[in-house]
N, C-alpha and C positions, 0 to 999 in steps of 0.2 A: 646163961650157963653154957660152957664149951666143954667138949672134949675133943681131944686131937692125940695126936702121937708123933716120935718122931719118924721112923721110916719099918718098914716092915723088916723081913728076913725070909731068907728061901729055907724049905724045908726039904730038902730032894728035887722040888723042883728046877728045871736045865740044869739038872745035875749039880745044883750046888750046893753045901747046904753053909751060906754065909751070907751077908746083907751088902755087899760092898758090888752091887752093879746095878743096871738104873733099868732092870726089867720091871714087868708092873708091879709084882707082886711085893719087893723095895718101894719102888718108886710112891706109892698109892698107898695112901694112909687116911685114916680115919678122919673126919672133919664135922661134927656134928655140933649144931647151935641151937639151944632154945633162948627165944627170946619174950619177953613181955609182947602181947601182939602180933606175933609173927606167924608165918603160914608152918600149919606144922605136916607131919609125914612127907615132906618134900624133898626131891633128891635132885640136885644138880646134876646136870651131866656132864657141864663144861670143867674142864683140869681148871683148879685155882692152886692155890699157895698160900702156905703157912702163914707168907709175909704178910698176908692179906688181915691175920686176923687182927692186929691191934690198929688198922690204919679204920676197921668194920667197928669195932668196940667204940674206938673214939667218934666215928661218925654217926653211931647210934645213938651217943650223948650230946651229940651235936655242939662238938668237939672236934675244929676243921683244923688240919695238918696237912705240910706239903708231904708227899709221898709217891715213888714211884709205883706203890702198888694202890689199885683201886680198893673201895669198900665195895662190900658185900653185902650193906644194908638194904637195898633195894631187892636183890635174893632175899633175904631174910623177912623182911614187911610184909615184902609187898609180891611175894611168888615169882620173882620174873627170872629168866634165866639168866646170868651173868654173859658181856660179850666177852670174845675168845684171848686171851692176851697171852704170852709166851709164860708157860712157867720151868725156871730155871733151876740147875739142879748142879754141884757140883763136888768134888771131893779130888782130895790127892795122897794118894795113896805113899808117897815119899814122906807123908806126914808122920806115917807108921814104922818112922824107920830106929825111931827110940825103941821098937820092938825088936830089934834086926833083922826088920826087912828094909832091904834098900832099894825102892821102886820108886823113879821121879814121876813116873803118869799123871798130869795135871787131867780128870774127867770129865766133861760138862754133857751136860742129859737138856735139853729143850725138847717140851711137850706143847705144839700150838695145834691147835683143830684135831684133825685124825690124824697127823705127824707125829713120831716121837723121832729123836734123832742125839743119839750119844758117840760122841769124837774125845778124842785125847789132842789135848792141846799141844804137847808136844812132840806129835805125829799124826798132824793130820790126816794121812792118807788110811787111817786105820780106824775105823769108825762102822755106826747100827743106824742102820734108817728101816722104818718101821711104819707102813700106813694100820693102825690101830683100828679100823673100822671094817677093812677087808682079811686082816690079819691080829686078830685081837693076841693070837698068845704068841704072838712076835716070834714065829718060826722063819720067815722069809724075809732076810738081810736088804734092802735094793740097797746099800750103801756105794756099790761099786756100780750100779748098773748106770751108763749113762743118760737115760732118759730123766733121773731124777736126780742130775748137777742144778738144775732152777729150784726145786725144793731143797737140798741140803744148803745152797747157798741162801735164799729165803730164810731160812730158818737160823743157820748160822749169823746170820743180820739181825734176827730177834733178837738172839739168846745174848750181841753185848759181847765188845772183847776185852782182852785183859783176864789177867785171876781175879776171881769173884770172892776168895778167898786163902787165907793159908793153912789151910787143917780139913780134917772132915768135917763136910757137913750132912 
C-alpha cells in the first residue's frame, strides 16, 4: 500500500499563501509505503522522488525496468537508507498563461544531500541556494555568495539540462 501526494502549499508561511515555489513546505510531500515484509515505523531521511515509486513497485514484484530512477525496495525490506541522488523538481510558470498571466520563467529546484538549490532557467543569474542542514527553514540565500559557485555548478550538473517539462509539475 502507498500513499503520496502531489506537492504541498504555503499557508502564510515566507509570506505566501500559494504552492508555486520550491521551499520545503511545497517541495516535501508525503511518501509512505507498507509492504508485505518490510521494516515498519521507518523514516527515511534521504530526499527521494515520486519517480521512484513505480520503478520500487515493479522491483518489488521482481519486475526489472530500465529507469533513470532507482527502487526503493531495499528501503522498504530490508531498513537501509537509500544512497543520495539528485531529486528534480520543475515548473513554468508561462504555462499559466491560459490564465492571463504571462510569465515565461522556466523553474527547476535540485535537492542532493544538504543542498537545495532553485534557478530560473531563463535567467540564470537569479536563483536559491540553501545548505538544509545548517539552515533548515531556508532563510539564508548563498545563491550569490561566491564561495559556493563549485556547489551551484555541482548541483546544476545533477539536476540535467534542457526542459524537463512543458507545464507544471
Amino acid at each position: 500500500m502507498a500513499f503520496c501526494s502531489d506537492h504541498g502549499t504555503h499557508l502564510g508561511d515566507y509570506g505566501f499563501v500559494q504552492k508555486q515555489t520550491f521551499f520545503e513546505p511545497v517541495a516535501r510531500v508525503p511518501f509512505v509505503i507498507a509492504a508485505p515484509g518490510g521494516v515498519t515505523g521507518q523514516i527515511i531521511r534521504t530526499p527521494v522522488s515520486l519517480g521512484q515509486m513505480v520503478p520500487t513497485f515493479l522491483d518489488m514484484n521482481h519486475i526489472r525496468v530500465a529507469s533513470s530512477y532507482t527502487p526503493l525496495s531495499d528501503s522498504i525490506i530490508n531498513g537501509l537508507e537509500p544512497s543520495s541522488q539528485p531529486v528534480v523538481s520543475e515548473y513554468t510558470l508561462g504555462s499559466i498563461a491560459s490564465w492571463g498571466i504571462d510569465c515565461p520563467d522556466h523553474l527547476r529546484m535540485v535537492r542532493l544531500g544538504e543542498w537545495k538549490l532553485a534557478w530560473s532557467l531563463d535567467d540564470p543569474s537569479e536563483g536559491l541556494l540553501f545548505n538544509l542542514t545548517t539552515d533548515p527553514e531556508e532563510q539564508k540565500n548563498l545563491y550569490t555568495e561566491a564561495a559556493y559557485t563549485d556547489v551551484i555548478r555541482g548541483l546544476r550538473d545533477a539536476a540535467g539540462g534542457g526542459y524537463l517539462t512543458a507545464g507544471i509539475v
